[in-house]
C-alpha positions as a Markdown table, in Angstrom:
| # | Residue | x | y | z |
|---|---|---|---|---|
| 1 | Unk | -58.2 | 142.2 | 91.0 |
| 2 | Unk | -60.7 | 140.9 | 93.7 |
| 3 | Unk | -62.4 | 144.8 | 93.3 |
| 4 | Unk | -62.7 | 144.4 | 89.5 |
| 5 | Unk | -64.7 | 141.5 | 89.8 |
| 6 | Unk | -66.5 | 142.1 | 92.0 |
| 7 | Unk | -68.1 | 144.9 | 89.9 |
| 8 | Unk | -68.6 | 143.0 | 87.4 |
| 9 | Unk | -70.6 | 140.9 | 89.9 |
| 10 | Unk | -73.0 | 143.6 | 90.8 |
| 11 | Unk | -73.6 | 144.7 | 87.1 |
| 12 | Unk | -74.8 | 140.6 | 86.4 |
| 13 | Unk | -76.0 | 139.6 | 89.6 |
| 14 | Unk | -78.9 | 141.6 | 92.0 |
| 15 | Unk | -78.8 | 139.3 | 94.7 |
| 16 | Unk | -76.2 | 138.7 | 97.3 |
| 17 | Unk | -73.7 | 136.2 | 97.0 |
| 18 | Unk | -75.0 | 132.4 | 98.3 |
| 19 | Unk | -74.6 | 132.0 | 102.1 |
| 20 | Unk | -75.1 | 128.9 | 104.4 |
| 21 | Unk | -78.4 | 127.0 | 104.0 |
| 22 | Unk | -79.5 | 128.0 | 107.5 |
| 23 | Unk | -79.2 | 131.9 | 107.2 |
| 24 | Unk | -79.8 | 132.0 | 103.2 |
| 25 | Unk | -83.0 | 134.0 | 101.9 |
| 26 | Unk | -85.6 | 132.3 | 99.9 |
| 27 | Unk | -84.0 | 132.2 | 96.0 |
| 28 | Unk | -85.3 | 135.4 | 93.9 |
| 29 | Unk | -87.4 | 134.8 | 90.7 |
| 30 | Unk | -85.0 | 135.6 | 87.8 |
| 31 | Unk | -87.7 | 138.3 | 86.2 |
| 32 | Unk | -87.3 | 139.8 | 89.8 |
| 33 | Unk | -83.5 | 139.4 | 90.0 |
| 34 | Unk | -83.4 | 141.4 | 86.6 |
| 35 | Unk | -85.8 | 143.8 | 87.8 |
| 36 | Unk | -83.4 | 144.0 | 91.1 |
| 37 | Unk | -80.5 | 144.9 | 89.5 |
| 38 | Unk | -81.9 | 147.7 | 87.1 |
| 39 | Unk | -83.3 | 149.2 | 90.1 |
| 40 | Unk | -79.8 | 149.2 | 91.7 |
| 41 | Unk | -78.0 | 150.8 | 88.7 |
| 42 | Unk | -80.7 | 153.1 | 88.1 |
| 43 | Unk | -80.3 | 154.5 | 91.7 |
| 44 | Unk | -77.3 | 156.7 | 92.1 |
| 45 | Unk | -73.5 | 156.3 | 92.1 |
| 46 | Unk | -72.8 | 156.3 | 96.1 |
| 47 | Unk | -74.2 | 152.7 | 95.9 |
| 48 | Unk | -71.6 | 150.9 | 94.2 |
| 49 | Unk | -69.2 | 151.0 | 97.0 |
| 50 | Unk | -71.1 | 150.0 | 99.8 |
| 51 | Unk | -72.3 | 147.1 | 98.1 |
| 52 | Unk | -68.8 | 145.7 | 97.1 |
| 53 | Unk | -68.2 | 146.0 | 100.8 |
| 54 | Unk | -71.2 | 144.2 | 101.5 |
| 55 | Unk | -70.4 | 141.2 | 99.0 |
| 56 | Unk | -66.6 | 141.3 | 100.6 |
| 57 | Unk | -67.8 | 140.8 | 103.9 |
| 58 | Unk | -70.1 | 138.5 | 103.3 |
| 59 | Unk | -67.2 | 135.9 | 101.7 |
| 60 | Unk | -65.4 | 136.5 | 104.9 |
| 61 | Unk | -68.4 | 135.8 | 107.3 |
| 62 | Unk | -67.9 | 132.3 | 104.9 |
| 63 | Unk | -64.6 | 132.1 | 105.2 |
| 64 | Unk | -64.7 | 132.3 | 109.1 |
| 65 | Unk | -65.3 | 129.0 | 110.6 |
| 66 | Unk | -65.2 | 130.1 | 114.1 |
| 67 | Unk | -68.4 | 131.9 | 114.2 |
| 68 | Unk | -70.8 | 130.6 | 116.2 |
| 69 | Unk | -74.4 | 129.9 | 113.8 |
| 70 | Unk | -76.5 | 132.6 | 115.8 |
| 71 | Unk | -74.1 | 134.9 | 114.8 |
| 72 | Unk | -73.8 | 134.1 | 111.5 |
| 73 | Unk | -77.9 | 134.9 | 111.4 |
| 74 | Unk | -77.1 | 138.0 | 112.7 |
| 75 | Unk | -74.7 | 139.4 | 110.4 |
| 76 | Unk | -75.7 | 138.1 | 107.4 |
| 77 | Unk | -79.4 | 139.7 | 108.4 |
| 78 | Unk | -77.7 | 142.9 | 108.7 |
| 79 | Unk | -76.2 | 142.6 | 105.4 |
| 80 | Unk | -79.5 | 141.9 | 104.2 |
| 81 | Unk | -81.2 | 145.2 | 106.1 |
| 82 | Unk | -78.3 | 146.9 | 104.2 |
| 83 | Unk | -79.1 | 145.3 | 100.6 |
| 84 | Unk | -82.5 | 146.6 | 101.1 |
| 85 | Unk | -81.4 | 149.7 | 101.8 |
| 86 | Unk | -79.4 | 150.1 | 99.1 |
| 87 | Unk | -82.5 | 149.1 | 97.1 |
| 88 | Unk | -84.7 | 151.4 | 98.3 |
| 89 | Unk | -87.2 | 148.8 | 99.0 |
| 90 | Unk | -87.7 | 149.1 | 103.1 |
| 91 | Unk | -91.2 | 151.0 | 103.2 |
| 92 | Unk | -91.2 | 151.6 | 99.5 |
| 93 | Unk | -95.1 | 151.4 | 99.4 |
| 94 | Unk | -95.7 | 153.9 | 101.9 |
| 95 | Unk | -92.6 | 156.3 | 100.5 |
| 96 | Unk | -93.6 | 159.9 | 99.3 |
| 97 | Unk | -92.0 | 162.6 | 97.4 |
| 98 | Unk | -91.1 | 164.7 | 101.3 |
| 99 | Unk | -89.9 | 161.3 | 102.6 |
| 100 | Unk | -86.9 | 160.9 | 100.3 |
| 101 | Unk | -86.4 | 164.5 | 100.5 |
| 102 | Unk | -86.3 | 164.8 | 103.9 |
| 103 | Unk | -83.7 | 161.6 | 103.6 |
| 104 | Unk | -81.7 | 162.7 | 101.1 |
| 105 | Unk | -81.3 | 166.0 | 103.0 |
| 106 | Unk | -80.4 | 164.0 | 106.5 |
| 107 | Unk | -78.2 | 161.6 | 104.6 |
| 108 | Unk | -80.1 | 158.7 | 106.8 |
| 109 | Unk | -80.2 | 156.3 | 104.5 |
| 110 | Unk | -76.0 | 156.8 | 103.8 |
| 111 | Unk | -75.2 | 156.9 | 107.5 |
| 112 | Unk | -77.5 | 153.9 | 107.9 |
| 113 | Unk | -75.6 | 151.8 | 105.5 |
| 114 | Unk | -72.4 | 152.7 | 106.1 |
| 115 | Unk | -72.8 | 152.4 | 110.0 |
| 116 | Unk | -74.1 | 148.8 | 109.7 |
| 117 | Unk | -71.5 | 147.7 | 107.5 |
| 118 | Unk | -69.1 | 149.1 | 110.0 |
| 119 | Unk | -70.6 | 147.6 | 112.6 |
| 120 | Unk | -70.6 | 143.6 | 111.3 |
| 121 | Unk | -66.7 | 144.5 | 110.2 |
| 122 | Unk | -66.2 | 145.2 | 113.8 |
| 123 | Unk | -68.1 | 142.2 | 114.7 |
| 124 | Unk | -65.4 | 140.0 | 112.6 |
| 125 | Unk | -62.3 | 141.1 | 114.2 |
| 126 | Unk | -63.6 | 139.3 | 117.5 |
| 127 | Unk | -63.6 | 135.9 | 115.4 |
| 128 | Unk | -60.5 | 136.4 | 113.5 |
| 129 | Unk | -57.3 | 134.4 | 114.0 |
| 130 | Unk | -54.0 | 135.9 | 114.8 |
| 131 | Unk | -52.7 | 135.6 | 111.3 |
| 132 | Unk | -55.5 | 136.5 | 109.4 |
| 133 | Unk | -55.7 | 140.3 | 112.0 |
| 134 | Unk | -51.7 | 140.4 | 111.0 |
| 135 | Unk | -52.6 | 139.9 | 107.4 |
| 136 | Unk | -55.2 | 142.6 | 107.6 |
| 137 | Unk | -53.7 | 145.1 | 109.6 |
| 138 | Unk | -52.2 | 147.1 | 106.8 |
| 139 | Unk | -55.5 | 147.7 | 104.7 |
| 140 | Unk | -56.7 | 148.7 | 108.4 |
| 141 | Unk | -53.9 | 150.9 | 109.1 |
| 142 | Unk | -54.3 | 152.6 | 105.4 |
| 143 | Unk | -58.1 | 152.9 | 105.7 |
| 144 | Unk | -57.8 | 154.4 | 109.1 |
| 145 | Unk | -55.0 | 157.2 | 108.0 |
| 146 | Unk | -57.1 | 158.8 | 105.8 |
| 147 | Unk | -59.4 | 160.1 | 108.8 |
| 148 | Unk | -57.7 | 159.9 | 112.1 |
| 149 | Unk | -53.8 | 162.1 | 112.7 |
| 150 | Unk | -51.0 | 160.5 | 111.8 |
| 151 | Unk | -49.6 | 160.5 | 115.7 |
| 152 | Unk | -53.5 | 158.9 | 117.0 |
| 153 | Unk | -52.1 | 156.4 | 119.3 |
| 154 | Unk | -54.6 | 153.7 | 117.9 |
| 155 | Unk | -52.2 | 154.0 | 114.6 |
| 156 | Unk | -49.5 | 153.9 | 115.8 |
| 157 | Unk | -50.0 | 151.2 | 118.1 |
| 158 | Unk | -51.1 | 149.1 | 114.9 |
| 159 | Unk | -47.9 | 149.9 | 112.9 |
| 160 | Unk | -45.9 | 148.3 | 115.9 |
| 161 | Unk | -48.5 | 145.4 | 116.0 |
| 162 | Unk | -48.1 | 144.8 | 111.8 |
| 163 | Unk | -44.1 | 143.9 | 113.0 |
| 164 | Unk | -44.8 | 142.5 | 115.9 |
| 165 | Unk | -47.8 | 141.3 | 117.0 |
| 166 | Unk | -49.1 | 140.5 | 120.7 |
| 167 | Unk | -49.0 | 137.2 | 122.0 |
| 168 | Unk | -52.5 | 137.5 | 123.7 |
| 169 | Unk | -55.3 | 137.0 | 120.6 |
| 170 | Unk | -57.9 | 139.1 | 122.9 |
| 171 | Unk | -55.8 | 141.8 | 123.2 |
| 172 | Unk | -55.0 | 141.8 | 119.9 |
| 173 | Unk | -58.3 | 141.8 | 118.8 |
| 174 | Unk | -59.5 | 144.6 | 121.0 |
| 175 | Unk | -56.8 | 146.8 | 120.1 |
| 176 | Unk | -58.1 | 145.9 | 116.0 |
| 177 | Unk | -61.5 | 146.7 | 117.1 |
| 178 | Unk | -60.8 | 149.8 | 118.9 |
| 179 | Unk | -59.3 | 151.4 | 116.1 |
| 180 | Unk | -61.4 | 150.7 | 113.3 |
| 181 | Unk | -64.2 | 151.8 | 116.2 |
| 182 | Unk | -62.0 | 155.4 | 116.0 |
| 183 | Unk | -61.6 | 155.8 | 112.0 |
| 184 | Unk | -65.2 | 154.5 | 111.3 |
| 185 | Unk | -66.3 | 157.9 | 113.9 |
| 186 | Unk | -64.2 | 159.9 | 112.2 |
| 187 | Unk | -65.8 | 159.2 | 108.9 |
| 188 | Unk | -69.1 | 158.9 | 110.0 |
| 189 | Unk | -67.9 | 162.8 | 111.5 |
| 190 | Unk | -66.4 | 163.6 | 107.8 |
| 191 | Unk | -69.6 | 162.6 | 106.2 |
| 192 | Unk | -71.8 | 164.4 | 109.0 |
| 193 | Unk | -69.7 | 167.8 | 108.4 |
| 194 | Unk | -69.6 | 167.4 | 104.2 |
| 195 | Unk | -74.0 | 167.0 | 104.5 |
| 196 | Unk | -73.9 | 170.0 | 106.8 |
| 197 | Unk | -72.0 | 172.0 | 104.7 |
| 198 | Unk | -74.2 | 171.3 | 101.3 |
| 199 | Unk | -77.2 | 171.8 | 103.1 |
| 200 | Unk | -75.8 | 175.0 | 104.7 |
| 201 | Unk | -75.0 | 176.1 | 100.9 |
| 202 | Unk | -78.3 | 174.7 | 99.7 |
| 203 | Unk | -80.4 | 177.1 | 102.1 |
| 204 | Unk | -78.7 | 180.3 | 100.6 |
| 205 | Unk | -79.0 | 179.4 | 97.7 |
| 206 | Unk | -82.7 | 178.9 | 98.0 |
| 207 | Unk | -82.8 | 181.9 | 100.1 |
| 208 | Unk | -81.2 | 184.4 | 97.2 |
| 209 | Unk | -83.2 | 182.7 | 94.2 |
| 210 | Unk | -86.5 | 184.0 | 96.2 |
| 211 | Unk | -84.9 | 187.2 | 96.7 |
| 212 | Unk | -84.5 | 187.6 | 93.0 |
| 213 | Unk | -87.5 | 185.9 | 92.3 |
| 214 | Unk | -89.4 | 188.4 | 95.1 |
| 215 | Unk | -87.5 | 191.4 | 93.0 |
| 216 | Unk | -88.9 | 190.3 | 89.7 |
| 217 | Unk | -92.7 | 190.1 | 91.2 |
| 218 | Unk | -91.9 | 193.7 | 93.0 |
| 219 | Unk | -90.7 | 195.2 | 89.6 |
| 220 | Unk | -94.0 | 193.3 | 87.6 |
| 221 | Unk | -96.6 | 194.9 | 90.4 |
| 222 | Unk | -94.8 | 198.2 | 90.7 |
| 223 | Unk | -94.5 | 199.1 | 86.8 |
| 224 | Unk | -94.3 | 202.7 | 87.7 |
| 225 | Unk | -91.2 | 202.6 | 90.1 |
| 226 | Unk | -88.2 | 201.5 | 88.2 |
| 227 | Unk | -85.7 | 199.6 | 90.4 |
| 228 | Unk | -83.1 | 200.8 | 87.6 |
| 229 | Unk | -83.1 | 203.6 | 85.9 |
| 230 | Unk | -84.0 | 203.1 | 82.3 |
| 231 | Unk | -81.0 | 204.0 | 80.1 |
| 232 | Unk | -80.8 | 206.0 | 76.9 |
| 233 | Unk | -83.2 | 204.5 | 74.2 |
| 234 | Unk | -84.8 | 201.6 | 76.5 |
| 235 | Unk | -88.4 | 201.6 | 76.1 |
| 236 | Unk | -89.8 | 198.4 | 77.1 |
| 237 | Unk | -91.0 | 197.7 | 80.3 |
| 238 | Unk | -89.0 | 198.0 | 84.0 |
| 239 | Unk | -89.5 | 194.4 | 85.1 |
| 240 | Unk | -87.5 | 193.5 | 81.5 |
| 241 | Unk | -84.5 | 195.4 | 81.9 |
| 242 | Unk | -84.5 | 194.0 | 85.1 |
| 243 | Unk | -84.6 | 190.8 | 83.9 |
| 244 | Unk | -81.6 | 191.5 | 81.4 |
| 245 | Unk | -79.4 | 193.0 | 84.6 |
| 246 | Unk | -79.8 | 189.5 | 86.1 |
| 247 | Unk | -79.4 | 187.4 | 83.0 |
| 248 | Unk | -75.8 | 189.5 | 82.7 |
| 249 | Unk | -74.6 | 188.9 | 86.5 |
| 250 | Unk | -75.2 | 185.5 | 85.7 |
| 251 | Unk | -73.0 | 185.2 | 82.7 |
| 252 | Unk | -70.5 | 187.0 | 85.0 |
| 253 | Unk | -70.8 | 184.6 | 87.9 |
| 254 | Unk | -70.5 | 182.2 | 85.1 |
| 255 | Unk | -67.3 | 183.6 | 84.0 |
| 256 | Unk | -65.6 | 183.6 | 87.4 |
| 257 | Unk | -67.2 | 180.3 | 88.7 |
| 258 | Unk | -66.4 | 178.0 | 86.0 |
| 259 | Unk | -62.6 | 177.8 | 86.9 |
| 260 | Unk | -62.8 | 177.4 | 90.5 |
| 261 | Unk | -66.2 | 174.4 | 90.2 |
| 262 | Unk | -64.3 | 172.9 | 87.3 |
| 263 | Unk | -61.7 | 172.4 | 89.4 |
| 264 | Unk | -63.4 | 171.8 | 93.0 |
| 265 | Unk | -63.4 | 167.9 | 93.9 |
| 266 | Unk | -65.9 | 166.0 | 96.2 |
| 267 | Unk | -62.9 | 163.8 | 98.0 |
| 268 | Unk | -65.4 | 160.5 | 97.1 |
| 269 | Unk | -67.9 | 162.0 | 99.4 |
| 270 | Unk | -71.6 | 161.3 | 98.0 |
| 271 | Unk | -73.1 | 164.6 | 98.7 |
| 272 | Unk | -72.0 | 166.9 | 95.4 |
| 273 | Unk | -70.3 | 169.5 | 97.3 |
| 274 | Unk | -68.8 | 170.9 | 93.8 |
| 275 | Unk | -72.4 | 171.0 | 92.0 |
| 276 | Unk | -73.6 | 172.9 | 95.3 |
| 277 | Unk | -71.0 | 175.2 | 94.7 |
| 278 | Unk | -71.6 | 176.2 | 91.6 |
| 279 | Unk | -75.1 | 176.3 | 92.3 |
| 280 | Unk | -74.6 | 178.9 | 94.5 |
| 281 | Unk | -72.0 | 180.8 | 92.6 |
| 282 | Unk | -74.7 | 181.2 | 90.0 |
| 283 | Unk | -77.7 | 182.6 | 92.1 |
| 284 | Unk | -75.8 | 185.0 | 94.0 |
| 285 | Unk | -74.5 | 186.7 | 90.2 |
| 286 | Unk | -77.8 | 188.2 | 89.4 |
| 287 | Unk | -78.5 | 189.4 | 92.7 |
| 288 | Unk | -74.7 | 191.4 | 93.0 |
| 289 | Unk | -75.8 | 193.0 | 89.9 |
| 290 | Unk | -78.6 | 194.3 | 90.4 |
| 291 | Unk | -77.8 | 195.4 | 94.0 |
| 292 | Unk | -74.1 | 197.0 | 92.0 |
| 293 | Unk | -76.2 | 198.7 | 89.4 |
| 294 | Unk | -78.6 | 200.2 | 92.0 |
| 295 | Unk | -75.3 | 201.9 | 93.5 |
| 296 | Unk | -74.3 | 203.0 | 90.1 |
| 297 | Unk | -77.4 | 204.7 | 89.1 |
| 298 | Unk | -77.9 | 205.7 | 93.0 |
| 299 | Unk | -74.6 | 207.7 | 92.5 |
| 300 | Unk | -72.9 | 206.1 | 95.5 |
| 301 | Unk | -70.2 | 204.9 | 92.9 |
| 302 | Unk | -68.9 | 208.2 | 91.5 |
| 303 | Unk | -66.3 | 206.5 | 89.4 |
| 304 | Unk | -69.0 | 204.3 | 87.3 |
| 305 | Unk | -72.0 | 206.0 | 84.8 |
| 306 | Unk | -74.1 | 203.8 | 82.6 |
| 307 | Unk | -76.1 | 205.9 | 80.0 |
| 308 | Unk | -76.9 | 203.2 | 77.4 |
| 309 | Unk | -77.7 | 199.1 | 77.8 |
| 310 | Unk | -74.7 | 198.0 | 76.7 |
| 311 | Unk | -72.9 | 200.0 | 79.4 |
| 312 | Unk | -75.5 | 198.8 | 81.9 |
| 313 | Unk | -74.9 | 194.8 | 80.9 |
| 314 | Unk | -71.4 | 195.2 | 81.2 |
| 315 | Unk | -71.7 | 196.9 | 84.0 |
| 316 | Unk | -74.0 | 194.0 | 85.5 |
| 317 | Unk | -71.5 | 191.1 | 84.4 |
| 318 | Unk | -68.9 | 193.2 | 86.0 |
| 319 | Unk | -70.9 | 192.9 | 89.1 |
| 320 | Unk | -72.0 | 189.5 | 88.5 |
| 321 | Unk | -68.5 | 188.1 | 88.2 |
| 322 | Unk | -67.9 | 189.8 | 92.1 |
| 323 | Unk | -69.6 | 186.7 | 93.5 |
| 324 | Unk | -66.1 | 184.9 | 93.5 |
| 325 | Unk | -65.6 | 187.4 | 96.3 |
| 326 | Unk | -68.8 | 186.0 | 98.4 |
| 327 | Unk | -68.6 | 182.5 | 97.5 |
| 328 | Unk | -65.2 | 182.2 | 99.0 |
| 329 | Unk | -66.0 | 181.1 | 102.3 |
| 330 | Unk | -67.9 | 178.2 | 100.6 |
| 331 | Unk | -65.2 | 177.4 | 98.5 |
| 332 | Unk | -62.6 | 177.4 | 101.5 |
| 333 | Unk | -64.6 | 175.2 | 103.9 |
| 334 | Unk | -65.2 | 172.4 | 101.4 |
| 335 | Unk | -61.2 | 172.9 | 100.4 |
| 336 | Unk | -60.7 | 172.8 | 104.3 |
| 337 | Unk | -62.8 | 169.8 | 105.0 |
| 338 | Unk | -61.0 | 167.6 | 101.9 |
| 339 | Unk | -58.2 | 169.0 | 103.1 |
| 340 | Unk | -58.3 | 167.1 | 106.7 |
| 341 | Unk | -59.8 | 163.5 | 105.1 |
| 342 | Unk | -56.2 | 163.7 | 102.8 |
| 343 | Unk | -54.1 | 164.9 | 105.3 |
| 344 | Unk | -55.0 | 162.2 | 108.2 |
């Protein structure tokens, strides 16, 4: 209930819920609120949940009556740092085109906002009372069992402590701290792996579109050297037929790659892993065919003749569709790395 509304609080409010007088920012224009809030919708979808954890935590660093004022400054400016983030505003003036590339590529901004807010909600254990850590040790244990084993010791130390907590409030808090410390590493290390893994996919796909692109130049320059052998009744030029071999591998990587990206998931991860699959599923296509059609009309596949187009396209979506066969190590290591967040 408490999630709901707080998303409706983010679609009609920009600014961050009201905090002490003494640590408060100076109140936001409403044109500027407005302004605010379209430019936090219009961002991209990772953003929504960081921010609801901002707002929660902000109501607790309320709620807590224990912590001392300079404190208080401290968190809530961090909360701030992150609702700029989120915003895109930090540097905004001097931000180019390469800059957010280069970010959205190192996943800095992400890691930043998600290692801040991780780092005030480990700041709040040390204030907390022994009934409000008991109270809260379930959502910790839950949160921290979908990235560390089942048998870490930090879990199952907090099981134990959800029945029976320890006596001693400082050791109780430490032992808090410490593992939300351990499942906050293990999914800045789950997010860390996921980026690698679509920018690993990202460079070959960039790598085999200019190898196709490179082939399509070659075959436009070279007129008189046909890559493929013109079939029966073909009379345009070679660079055209080329282009139609690739336009078919792609309908067959198509064909083959639909079912597996349909079904591919991204595990709530912000980084698209199932669109950079497909991606990839689709450059590689026209690239298998033409290379497969070279060994057809090269002889090196004795079994296989294509004498007119038709036979050549179908041969080329044949081809096409064998990226399924390439493609499976990508589709195995993001299955592999979901795999671990759901298992632990």
């Amino acid at each position: 209930m408490f999630q709901a509304q707080t998303d409706n609080h983010i679609e009609t409010t920009a600014g961050p819920p009201k905090v002490p007088p003494d640590t408060a920012r100076p109140p936001t224009p409403v044109g500027a609120e407005a302004s605010s809030t379209l430019t936090f919708l219009g961002r991209a979808s990772w953003q929504a949940q960081p921010e609801v954890r901002r707002r929660e935590l902000l109501l607790q660093i309320q709620a807590l009556k224990e912590i001392p004022d300079e404190v208080v400054a401290m968190l809530v400016r961090d909360l701030d740092y992150v609702y700029e983030l989120l915003l895109g505003r930090l540097d905004e003036v001097g931000r180019s085109h390469l800059h957010g590339l280069r970010e959205w590529f190192t996943g800095a901004r992400i890691g930043a906002v998600w290692q801040t807010l991780h780092g005030v909600e480990r700041a709040l254990v040390m204030y907390r009372s022994s009934k409000d850590l008991k109270g809260r040790l379930d959502g910790v244990v839950a949160d921290a069992k979908q990235y560390l084993p089942k048998n870490d010791p930090a879990v199952a130390q907090a099981v134990r402590w959800s029945r029976n907590a320890p006596k001693d409030i400082d050791q109780f808090r430490s032992g808090v701290r410490d593992l939300l410390e351990r499942s906050h590493q293990a999914s800045d290390g789950l997010h860390e792996s996921a980026r690698r893994l679509r920018n690993g996919m990202l460079g070959i796909t960039i790598l085999t579109a200019l190898s196709i692109v490179v082939l399509l130049v070659a075959q436009v320059l070279l007129a008189s050297v046909w890559l493929i052998p013109a079939p029966e009744g073909f009379t345009a030029q070679p660079w055209v037929l080329l282009a139609f071999v690739m336009v078919a591998g792609s309908l067959g990587a198509f064909i083959t790659a639909f079912p597996t990206t349909i079904r591919a998931q991204s595990g709530g991860l912000p980084y698209r892993l199932p669109i950079q699959q497909g991606l990839l599923k689709l450059v590689i296509g026209p690239l298998l065919a033409v290379v497969g059609v070279m060994f057809v009309a090269g002889g090196l596949v004795a079994a296989m003749d294509a004498e007119t187009l038709p036979q050549l396209l179908a041969l080329a979506v044949i081809f096409g569709s064998a990226q399924q066969a390439l493609t499976v190590f990508a589709d195995k290591s993001a299955g592999d790395l979901l795999a671990t967040k759901s298992a632990t």
